[in-house]
N, C-alpha and C positions, 0 to 999 in steps of 0.2 A: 541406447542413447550415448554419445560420446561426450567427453569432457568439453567442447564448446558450447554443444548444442543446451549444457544443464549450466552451466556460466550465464550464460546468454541469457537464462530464466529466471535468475537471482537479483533480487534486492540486496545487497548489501549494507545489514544495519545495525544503528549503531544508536539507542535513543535514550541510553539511560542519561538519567539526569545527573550523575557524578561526571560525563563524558567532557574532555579536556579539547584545549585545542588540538594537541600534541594525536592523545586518541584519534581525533576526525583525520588527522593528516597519514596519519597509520591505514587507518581504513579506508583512505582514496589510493592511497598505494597498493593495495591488496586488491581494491578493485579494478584498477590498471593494470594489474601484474596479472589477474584471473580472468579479466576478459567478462566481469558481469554487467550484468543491465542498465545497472543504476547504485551508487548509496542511499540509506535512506538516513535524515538527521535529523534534530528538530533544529526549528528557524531559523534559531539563535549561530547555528554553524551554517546554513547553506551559502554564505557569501567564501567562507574560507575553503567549502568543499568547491564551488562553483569554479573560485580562480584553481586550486588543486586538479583538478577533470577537465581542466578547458583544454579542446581540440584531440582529448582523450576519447571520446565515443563514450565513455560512461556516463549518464544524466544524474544529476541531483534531482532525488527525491523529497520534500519534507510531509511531516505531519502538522493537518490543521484540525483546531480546536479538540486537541489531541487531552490527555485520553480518553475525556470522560463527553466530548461531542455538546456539552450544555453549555457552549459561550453563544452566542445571540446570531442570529445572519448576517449579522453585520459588521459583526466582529470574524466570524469566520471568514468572510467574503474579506475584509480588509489583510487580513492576514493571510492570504492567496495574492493577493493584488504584493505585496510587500518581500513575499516569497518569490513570485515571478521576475519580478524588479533586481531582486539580489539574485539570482541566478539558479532557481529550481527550474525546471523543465517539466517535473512530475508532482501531481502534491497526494497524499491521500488523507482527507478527510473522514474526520466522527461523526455519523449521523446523531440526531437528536434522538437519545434511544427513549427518554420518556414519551416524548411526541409520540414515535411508532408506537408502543408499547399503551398509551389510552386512546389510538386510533385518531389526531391527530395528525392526518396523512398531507394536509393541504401545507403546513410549518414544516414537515420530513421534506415534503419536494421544493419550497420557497427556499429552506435551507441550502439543501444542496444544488439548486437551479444557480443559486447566488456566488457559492463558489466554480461553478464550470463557465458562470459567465465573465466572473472575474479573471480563469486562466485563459481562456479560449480570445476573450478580446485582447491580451496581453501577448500572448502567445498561440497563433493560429496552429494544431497540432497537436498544445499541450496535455497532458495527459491528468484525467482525475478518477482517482480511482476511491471507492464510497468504502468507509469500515461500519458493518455491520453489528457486530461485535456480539456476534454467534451464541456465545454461551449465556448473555443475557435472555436469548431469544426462543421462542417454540417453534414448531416450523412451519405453523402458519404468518407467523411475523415474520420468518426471514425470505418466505415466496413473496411477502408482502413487500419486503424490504426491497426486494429483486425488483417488481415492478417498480417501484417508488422509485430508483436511482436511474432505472431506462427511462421513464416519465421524465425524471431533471435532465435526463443529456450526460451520463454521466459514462465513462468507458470500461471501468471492471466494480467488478464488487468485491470488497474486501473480508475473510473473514472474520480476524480478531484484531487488535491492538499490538495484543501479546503482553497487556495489563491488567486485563479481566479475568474474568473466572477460569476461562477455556481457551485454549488454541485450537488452530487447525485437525479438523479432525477429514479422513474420505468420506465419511456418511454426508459432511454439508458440505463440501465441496460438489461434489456428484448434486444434490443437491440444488445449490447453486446453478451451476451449471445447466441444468435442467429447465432451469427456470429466468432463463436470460436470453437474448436473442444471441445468433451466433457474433453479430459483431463486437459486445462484450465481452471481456474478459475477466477469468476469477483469480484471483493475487488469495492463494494460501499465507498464512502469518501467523506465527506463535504457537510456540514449542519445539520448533521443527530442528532436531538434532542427528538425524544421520539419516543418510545415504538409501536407504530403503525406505522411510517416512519419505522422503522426497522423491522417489519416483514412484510411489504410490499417492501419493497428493495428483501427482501433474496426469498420471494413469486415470486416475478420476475426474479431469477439468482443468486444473489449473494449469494456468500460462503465464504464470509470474510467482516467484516465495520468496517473502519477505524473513527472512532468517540474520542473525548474528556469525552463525556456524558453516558461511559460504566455503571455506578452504577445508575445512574437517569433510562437506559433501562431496567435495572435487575427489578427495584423497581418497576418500570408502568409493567411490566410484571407479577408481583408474587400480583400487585392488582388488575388487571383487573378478 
């Protein structure tokens, strides 16, 4: 894999909650400079990263009803609608992990039906991609998970936050993967710190990784 090719598959992110303006504006620079996919920030920054990246090719990512997935559809859906508006292109939403989790499956897909129809009318293209949030989950819940976010219309499935218990691991990615139609895609996320984690991530399915550590991957990649 050459250094574009693994740029090009990088989320760029940046979601802690101490994150400054100053930070975001660092981190659009870095994703300009490296040639990745996207940033990803929460809400509250995508107006300052959007004008940052305009006419750059890199998309603003945010996260909705981030981390913990239990704000209401409606509040989810509004804060998709809000995020498009201020200049995200990509959003990746929490599913409702209780929902899944007491089978509850009919609130898992109105959920997230409601955020893809909030980007998709806003943004014809846009992209939503569902966080599953793996380490809460068995894996009959997260095959479950997989059908439930193809049902909403939704385009990758995510594996973690990168606040929960677990990050990205190859057993659910593969996983995943397995278990999604080929036009889906699976966005690895959390914990992913070097250069061999990531191209054994994407060797197992994924076609997007949500990391902090995008220039540390470039660098173990262009010395190996």
């Amino acid at each position: 894999m050459t250094r574009n090719q693994l740029a090009a598959m990088i989320d760029h992110t940046l979601l802690k909650p101490t994150a400054t303006t100053r930070d975001i504006r660092q981190l659009c620079i870095e994703a300009m400079a490296e040639g990745f996919a996207a940033v990803c920030v929460n809400p509250v920054h995508v107006e300052c990263a959007a004008k940052m990246l305009a006419g750059s090719g890199v998309a603003v990512c945010t996260v909705i009803g981030f981390p913990l997935g239990a704000t209401t559809p409606s509040v989810k859906k509004k804060e998709a609608e809000e995020a498009i508006n201020n200049g995200a292109r990509e959003v990746d939403m929490v599913i409702n992990i209780g929902a899944l989790k007491e089978g509850n499956h009919d609130l898992v897909v109105a959920d997230i039906r409601g955020v893809v129809e909030a980007v998709t009318a806003l943004l014809p293209g846009g992209l939503v991609k569902v966080i599953i949030e793996t380490g809460y989950l068995d894996r009959e819940e997260k095959i479950t998970a997989c059908r439930l976010a193809w049902q909403a219309g939704a385009h990758f499935v995510k594996t973690s936050t990168g606040f929960g218990p677990a990050g990205a691991t190859v057993d659910d990615v593969e996983l995943l993967r397995k278990n999604l139609p080929p036009e889906m895609g699976v966005k690895a996320s959390g914990g992913i710190r070097t250069t061999g984690q990531a191209l054994a991530l994407i060797a197992a399915g994924a076609a997007r990784l949500g990391t902090s550590a995008g220039p540390a991957l470039l660098a173990g990649l262009q010395n190996d």
